[in-house]
C-alpha positions as CSV (number, residue, x, y, z in Angstrom):
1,X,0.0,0.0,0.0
2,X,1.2,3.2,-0.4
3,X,1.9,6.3,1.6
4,X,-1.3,8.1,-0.8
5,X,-3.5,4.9,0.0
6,X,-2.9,4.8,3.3
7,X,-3.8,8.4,4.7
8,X,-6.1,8.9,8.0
9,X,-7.1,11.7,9.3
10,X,-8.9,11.1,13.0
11,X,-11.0,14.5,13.8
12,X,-11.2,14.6,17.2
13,X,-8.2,12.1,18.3
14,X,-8.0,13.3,22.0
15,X,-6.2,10.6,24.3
16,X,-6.7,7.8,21.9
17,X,-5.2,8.8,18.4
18,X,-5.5,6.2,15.4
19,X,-5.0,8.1,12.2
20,X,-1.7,8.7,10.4
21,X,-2.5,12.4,10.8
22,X,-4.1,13.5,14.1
23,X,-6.8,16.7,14.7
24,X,-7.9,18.4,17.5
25,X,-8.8,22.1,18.6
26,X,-7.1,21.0,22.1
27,X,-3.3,21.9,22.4
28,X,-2.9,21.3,25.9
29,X,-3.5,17.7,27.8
30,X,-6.2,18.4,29.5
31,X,-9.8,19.5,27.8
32,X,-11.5,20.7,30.3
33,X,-14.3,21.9,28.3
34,X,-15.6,18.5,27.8
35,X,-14.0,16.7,31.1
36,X,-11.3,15.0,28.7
37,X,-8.2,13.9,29.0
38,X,-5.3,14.1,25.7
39,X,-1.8,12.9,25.4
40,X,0.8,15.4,25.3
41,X,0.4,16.8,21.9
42,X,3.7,16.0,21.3
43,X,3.6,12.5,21.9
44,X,0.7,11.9,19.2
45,X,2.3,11.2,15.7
46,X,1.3,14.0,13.5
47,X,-0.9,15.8,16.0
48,X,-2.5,19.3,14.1
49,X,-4.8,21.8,16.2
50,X,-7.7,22.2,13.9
51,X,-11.2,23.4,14.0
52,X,-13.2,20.3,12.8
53,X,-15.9,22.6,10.7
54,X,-12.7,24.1,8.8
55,X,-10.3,21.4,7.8
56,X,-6.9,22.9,6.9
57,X,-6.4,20.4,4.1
58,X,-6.9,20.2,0.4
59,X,-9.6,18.0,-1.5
60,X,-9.2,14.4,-1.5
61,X,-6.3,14.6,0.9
62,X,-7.2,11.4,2.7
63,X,-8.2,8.1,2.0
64,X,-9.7,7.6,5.1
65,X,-11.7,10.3,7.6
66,X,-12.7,9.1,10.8
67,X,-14.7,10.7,13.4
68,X,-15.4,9.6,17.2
69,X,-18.2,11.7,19.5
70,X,-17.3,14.8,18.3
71,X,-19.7,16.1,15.7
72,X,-22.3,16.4,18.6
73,X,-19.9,18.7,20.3
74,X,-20.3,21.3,17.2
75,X,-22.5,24.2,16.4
76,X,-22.3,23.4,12.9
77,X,-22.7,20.2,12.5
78,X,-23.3,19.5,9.3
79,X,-20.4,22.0,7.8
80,X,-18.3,19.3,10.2
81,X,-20.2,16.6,7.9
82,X,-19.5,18.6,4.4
83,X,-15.7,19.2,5.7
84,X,-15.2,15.7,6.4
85,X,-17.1,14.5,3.2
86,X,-14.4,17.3,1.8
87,X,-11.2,16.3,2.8
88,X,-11.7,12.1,2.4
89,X,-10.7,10.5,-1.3
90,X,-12.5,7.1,-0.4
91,X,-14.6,6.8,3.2
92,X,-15.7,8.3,5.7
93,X,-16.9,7.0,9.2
94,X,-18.7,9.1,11.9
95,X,-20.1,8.0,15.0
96,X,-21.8,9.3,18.0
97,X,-23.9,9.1,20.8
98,X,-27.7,7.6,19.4
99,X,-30.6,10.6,19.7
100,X,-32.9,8.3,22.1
101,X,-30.0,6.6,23.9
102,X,-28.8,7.9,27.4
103,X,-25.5,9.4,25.8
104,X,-27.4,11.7,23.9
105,X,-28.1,14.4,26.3
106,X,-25.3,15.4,27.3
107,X,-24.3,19.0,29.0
108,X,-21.5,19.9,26.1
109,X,-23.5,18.2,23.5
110,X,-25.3,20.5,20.9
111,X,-26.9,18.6,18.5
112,X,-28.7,14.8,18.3
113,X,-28.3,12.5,15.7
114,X,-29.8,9.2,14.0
115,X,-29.6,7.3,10.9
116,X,-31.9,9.5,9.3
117,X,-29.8,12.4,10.1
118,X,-27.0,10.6,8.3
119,X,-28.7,9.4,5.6
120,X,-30.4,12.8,4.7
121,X,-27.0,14.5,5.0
122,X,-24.9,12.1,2.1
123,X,-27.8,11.8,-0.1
124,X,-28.0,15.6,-0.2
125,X,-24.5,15.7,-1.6
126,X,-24.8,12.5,-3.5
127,X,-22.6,9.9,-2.1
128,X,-23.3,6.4,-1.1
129,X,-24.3,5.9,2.4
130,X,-24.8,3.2,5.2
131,X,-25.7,3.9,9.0
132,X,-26.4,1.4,12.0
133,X,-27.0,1.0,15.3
134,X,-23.3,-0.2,16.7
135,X,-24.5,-0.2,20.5
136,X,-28.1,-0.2,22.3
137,X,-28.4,1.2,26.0
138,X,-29.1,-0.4,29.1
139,X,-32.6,1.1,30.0
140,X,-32.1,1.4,33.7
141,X,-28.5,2.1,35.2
142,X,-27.3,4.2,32.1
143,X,-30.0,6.7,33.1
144,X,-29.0,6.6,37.0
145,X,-27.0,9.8,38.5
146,X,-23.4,8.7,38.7
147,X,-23.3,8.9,42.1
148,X,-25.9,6.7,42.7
149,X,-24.1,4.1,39.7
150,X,-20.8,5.0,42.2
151,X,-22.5,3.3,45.2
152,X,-24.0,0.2,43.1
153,X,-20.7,-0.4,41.5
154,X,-19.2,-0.8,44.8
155,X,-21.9,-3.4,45.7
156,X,-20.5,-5.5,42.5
157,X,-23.4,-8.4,43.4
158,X,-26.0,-5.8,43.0
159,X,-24.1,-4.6,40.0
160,X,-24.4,-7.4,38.3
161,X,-27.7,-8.5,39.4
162,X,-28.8,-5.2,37.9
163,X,-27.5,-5.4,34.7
164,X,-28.6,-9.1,34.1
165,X,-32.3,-8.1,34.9
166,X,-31.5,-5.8,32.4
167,X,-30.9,-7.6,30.0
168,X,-33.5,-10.0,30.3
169,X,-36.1,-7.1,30.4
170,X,-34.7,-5.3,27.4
171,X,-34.3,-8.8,24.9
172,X,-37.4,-7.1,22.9
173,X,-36.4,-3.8,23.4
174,X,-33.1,-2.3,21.9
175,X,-32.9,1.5,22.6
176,X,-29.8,2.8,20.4
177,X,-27.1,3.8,22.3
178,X,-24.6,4.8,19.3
179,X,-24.7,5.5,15.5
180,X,-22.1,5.3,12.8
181,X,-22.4,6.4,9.9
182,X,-20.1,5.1,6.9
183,X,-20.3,7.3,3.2
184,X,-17.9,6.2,0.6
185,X,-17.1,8.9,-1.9
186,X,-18.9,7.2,-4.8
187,X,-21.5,9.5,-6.3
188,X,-24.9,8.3,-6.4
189,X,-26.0,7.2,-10.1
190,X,-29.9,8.1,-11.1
């Protein structure tokens, strides 16, 4: 494969980088916008401070673009879409907290998403689209205050007893926890 072929760019890396090119609008390790943690800039291989709606690269620059919980943390999301869309020669993949699941509602978390989101976004710039469901929530102690989930944890018996009940109770049901979204730059024929 070659160097062209084998470009990432990861928007939003934060603490757990895994593109050949890194981006993120934090310099310093700690966000503390968000409650995140980042490695020392320094120590992430080709680590660029970037504003994710404004991509400081040319068209086509990357065969992959990958995004992880970050285009809910944007005002603008879908400029964060079209930029990504932008800057990728092949793929893209974007994923983020589900609009129904309890990582949706979050306190720096401006805007919800869903497949139909997704898919209304790539087909208005006509490119071939898939999205899905990669996680469903646990109804019950996703939705508790953390300090109450603090206190059960301890009790790992109840812990457990709580998450297999559940899981029995929510066979039938699956509430979306998390949605990816995966557009490959191949225009849609008519």
């Amino acid at each position: 494969m070659s160097t062209e072929q084998s470009l990432i760019l990861d928007v939003g890396c934060g603490a757990n980088p895994k593109g050949t090119v890194n981006i993120d609008f934090v310099r310093s390790g700690i966000n503390l916008h968000i409650g995140g943690f980042m490695k020392d800039p320094h120590a992430i291989a080709n680590f660029v401070v970037a504003d994710a709606c404004h991509l400081p690269f040319k068209n086509e620059a990357f065969n992959l673009v990958f995004s992880s919980h970050v285009i809910e943390h944007v005002s603008e999301p879908t400029k964060m879409f079209d930029e990504l869309c932008r800057v990728a020669k092949a793929k893209v993949i974007v994923r983020c907290p589900h609009k129904v699941g309890s990582g949706a509602k979050r306190q720096h978390h401006l805007s919800y998403f869903d497949e139909a989101w997704f898919k209304q976004k790539a087909e208005s710039i006509g490119l071939t689209h898939s999205e899905h469901v990669t996680a469903y929530d646990f109804p019950i102690s996703n939705r508790l205050p953390n300090s109450i989930i603090e206190k059960v944890k301890k009790r790992i018996i109840i812990w457990k007893i709580l998450r297999h009940i559940e899981f029995l109770i929510s066979r039938g049901i699956h509430v979306p926890y998390e949605v990816e979204c995966q557009v490959n730059k191949i225009k849609i024929t008519r």
